[in-house]
MDAnalysis code that builds the backbone (N, CA, C; Angstrom):
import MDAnalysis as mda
import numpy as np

u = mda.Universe.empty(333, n_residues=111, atom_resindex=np.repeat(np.arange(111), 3), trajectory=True)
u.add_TopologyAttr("name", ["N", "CA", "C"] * 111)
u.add_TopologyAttr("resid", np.arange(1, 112))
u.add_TopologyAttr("resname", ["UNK", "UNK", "UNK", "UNK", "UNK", "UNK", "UNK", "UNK", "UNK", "UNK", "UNK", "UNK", "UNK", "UNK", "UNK", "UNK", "UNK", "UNK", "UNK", "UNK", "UNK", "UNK", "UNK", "UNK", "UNK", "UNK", "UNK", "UNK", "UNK", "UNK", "UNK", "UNK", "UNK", "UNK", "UNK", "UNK", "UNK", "UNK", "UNK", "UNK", "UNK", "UNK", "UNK", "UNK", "UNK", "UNK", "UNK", "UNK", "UNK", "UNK", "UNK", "UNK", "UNK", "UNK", "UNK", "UNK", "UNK", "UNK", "UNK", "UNK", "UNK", "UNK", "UNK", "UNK", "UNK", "UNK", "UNK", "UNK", "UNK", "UNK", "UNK", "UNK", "UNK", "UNK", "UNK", "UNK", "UNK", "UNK", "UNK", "UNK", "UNK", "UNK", "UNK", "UNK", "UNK", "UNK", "UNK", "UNK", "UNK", "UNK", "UNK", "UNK", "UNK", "UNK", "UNK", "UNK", "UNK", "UNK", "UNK", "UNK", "UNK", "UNK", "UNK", "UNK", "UNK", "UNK", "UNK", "UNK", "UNK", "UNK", "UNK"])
u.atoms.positions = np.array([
    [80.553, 107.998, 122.314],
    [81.290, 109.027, 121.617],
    [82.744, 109.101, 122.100],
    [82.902, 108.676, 123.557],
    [84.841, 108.761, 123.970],
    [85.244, 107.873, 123.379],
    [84.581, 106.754, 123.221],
    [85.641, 105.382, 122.352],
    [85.734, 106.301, 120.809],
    [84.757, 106.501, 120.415],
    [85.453, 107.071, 118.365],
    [85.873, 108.290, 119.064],
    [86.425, 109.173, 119.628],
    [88.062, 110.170, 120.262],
    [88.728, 109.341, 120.726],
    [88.995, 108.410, 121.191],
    [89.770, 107.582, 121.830],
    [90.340, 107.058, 120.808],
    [89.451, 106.656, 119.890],
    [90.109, 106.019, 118.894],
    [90.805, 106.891, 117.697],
    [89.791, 107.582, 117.321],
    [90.754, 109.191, 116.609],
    [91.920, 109.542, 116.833],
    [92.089, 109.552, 117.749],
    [93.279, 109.878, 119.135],
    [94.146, 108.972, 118.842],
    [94.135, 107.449, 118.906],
    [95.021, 106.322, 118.731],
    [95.544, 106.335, 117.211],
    [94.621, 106.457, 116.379],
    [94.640, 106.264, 114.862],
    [96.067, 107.768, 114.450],
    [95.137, 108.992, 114.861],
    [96.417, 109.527, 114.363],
    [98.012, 110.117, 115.534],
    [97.957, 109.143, 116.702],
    [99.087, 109.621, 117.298],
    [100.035, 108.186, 116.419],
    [99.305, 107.102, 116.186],
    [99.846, 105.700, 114.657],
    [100.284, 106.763, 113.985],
    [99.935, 107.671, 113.342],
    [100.089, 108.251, 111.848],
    [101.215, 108.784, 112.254],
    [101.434, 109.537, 113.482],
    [102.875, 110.801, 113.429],
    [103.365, 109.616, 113.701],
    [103.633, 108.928, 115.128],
    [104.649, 107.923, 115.245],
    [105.364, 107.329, 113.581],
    [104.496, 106.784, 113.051],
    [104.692, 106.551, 111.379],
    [105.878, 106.996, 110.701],
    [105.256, 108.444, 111.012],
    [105.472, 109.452, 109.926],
    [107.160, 109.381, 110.679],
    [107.177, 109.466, 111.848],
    [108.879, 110.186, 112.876],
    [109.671, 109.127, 112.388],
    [109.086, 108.256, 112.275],
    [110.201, 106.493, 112.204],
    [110.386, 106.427, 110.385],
    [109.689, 106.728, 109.486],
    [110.204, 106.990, 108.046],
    [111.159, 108.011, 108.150],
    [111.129, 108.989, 108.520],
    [111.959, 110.059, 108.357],
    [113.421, 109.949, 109.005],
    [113.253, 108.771, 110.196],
    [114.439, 108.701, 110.932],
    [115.350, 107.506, 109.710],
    [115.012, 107.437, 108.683],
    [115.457, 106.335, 107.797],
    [116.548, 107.260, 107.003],
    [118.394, 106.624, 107.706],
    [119.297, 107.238, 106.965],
    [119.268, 107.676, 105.531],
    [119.731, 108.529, 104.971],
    [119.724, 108.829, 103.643],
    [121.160, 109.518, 103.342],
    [121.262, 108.621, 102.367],
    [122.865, 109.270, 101.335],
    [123.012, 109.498, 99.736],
    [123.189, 110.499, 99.969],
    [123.249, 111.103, 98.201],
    [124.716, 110.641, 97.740],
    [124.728, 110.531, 96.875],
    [125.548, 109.944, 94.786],
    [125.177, 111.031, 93.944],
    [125.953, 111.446, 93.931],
    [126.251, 112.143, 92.619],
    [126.768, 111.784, 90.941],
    [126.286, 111.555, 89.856],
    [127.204, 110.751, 89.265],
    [127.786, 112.122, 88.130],
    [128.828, 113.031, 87.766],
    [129.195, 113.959, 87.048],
    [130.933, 113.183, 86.312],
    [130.434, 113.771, 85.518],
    [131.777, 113.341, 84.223],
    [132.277, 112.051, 84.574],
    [130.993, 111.277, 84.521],
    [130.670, 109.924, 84.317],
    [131.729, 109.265, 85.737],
    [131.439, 109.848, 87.057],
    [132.376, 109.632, 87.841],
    [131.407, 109.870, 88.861],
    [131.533, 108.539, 89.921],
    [130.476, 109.026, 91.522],
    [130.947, 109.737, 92.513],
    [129.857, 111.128, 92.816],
    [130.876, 111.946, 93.842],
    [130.070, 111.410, 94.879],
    [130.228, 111.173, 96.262],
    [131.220, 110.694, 96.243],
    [131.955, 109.186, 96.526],
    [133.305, 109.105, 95.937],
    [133.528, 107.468, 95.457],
    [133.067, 106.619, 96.814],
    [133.252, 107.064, 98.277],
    [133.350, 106.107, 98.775],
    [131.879, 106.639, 100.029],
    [130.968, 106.245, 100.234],
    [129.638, 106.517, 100.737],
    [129.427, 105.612, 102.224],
    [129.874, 106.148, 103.279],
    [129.797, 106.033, 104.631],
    [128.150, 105.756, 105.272],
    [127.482, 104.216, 105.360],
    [126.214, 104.181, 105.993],
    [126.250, 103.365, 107.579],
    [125.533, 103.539, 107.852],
    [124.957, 102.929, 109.153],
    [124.878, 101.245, 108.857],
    [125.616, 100.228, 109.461],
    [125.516, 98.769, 109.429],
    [124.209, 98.910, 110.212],
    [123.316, 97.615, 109.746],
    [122.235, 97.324, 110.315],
    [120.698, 97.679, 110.448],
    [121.421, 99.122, 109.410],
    [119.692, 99.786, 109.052],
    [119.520, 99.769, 107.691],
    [118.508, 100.048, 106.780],
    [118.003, 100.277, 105.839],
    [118.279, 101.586, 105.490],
    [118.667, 102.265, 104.232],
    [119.361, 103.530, 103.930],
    [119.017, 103.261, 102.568],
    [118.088, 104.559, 102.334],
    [117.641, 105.250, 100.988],
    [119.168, 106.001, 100.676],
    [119.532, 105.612, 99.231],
    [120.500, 106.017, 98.521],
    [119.800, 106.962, 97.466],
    [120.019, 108.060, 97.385],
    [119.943, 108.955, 96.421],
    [120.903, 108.939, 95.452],
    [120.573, 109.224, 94.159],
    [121.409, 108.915, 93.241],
    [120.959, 110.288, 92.006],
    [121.714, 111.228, 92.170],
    [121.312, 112.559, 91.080],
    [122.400, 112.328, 89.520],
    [121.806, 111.936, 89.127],
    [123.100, 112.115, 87.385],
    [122.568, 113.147, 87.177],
    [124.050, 114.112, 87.535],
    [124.060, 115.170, 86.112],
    [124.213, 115.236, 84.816],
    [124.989, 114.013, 84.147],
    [125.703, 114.292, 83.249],
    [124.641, 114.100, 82.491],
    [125.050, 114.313, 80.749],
    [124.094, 114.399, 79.457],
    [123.558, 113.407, 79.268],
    [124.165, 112.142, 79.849],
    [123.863, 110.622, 79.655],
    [123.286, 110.219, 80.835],
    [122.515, 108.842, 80.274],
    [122.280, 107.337, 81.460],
    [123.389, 107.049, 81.979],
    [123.215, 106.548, 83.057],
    [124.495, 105.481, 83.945],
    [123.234, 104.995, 84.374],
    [123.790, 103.527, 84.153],
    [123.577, 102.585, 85.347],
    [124.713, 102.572, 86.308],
    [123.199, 102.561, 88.134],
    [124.472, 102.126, 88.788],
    [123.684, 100.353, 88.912],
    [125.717, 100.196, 89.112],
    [125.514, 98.420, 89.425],
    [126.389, 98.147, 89.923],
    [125.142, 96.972, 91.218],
    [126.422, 96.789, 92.730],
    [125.950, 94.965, 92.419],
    [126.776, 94.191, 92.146],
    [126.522, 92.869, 92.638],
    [126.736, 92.532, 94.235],
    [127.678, 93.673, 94.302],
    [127.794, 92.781, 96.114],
    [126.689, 93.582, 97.306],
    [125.495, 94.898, 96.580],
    [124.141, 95.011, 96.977],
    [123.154, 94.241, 96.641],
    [123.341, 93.760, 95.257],
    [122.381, 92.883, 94.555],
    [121.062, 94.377, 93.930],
    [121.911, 95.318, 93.493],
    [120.597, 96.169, 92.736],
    [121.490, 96.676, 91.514],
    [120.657, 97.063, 90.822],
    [121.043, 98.065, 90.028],
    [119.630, 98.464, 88.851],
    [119.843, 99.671, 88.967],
    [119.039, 101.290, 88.386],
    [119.466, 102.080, 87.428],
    [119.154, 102.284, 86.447],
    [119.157, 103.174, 85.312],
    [118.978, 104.484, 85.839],
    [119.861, 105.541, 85.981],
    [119.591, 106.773, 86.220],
    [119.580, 107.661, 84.643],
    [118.478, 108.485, 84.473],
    [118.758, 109.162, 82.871],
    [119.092, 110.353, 83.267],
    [119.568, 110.984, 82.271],
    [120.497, 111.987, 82.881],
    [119.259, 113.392, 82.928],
    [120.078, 113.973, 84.189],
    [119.339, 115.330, 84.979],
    [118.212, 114.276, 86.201],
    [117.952, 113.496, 86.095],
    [117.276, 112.727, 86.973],
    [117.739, 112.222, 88.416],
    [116.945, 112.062, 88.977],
    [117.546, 111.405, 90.624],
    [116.671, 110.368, 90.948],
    [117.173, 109.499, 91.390],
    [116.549, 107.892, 91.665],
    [117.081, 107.586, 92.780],
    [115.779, 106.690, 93.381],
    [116.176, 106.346, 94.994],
    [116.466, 104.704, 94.867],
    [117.277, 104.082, 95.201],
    [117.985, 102.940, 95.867],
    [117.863, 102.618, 97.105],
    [117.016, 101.706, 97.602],
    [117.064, 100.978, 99.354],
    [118.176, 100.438, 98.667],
    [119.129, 100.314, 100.109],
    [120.205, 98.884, 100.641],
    [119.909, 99.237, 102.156],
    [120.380, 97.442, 102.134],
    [120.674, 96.889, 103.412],
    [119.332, 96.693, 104.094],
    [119.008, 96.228, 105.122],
    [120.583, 96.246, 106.345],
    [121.647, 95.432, 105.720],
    [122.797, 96.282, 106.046],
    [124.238, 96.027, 105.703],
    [124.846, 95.471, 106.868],
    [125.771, 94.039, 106.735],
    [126.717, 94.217, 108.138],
    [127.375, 94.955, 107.096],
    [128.548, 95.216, 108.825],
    [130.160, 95.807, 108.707],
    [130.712, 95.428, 107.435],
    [131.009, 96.619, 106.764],
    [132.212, 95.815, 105.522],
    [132.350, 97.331, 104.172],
    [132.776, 96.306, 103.425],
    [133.162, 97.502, 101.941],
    [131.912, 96.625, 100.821],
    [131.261, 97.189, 100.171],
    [129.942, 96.726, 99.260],
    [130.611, 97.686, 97.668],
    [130.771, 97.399, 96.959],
    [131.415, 97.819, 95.475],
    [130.392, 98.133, 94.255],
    [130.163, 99.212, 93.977],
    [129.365, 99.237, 92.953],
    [130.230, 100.324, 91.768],
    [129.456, 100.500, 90.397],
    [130.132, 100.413, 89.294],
    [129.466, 101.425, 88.956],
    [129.400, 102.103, 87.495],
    [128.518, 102.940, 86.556],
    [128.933, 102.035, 85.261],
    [127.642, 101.247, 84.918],
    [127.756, 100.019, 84.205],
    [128.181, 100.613, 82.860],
    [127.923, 101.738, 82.459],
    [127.994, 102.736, 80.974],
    [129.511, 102.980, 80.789],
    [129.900, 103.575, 82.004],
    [131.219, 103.913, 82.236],
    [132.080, 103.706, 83.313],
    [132.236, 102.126, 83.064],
    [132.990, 101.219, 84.319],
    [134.647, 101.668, 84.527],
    [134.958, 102.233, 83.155],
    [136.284, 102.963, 83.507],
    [136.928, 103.489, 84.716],
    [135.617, 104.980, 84.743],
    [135.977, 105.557, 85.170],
    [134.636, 105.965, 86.540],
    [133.520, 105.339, 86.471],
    [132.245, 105.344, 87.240],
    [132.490, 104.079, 88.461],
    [133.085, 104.489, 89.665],
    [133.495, 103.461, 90.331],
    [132.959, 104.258, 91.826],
    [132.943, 103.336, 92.849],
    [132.516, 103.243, 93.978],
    [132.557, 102.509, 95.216],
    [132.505, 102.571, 96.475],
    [132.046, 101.473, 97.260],
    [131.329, 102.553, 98.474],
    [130.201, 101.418, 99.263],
    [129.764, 101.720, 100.427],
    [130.040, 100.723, 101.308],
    [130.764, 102.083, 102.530],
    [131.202, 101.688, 103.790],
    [130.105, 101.239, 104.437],
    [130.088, 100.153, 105.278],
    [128.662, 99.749, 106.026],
    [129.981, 99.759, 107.822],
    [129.189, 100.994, 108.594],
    [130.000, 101.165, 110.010],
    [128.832, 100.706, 110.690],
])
């Protein structure tokens, strides 16, 4: 009976450890309003993996689209969509709002 607690014990101190190391996973919100990303220029961590949040307000879709991430996502509007990038090295990464490249512009800083 101490080995299955022992093991109970192992199984869920796995689960929190788990759980502490997802949560420690940077996260940065995008805004996309009057077809414009707030904000334009998005400051992440070089070398880790970073969930990008992405909320469109506006009435419309945007795509965002990064060739120099290699993704891009249809956001419909009132919706929020999550984006992994990276690990990123050091540098400037450029992405667009494919609908409204005018004026839907961007880059992420990788520090």
């Amino acid at each position: 009976m101490n080995l299955l607690r022992s093991l109970a014990f192992v199984l869920a101190s796995a689960g929190v450890l788990a759980g502490n190391a997802m949560a420690a996973e940077p996260e940065a919100l995008l805004v996309i309003k009057n077809h414009r990303f707030e904000p334009a220029e998005v400051k992440v961590p070089s070398g880790q993996r970073v969930k990008l949040v992405i909320h469109n307000q506006d009435s419309t879709a945007e795509e965002f689209d990064s060739h120099d991430l290699n993704r891009e996502k249809v956001v419909p509007p009132g919706v929020k969509a999550t984006v992994f990038i990276g690990p990123l090295k050091p540098g400037r990464y450029t992405f667009i709002g494919e609908y409204h490249e005018a004026t839907a512009k961007g880059v992420v800083i990788a520090e």
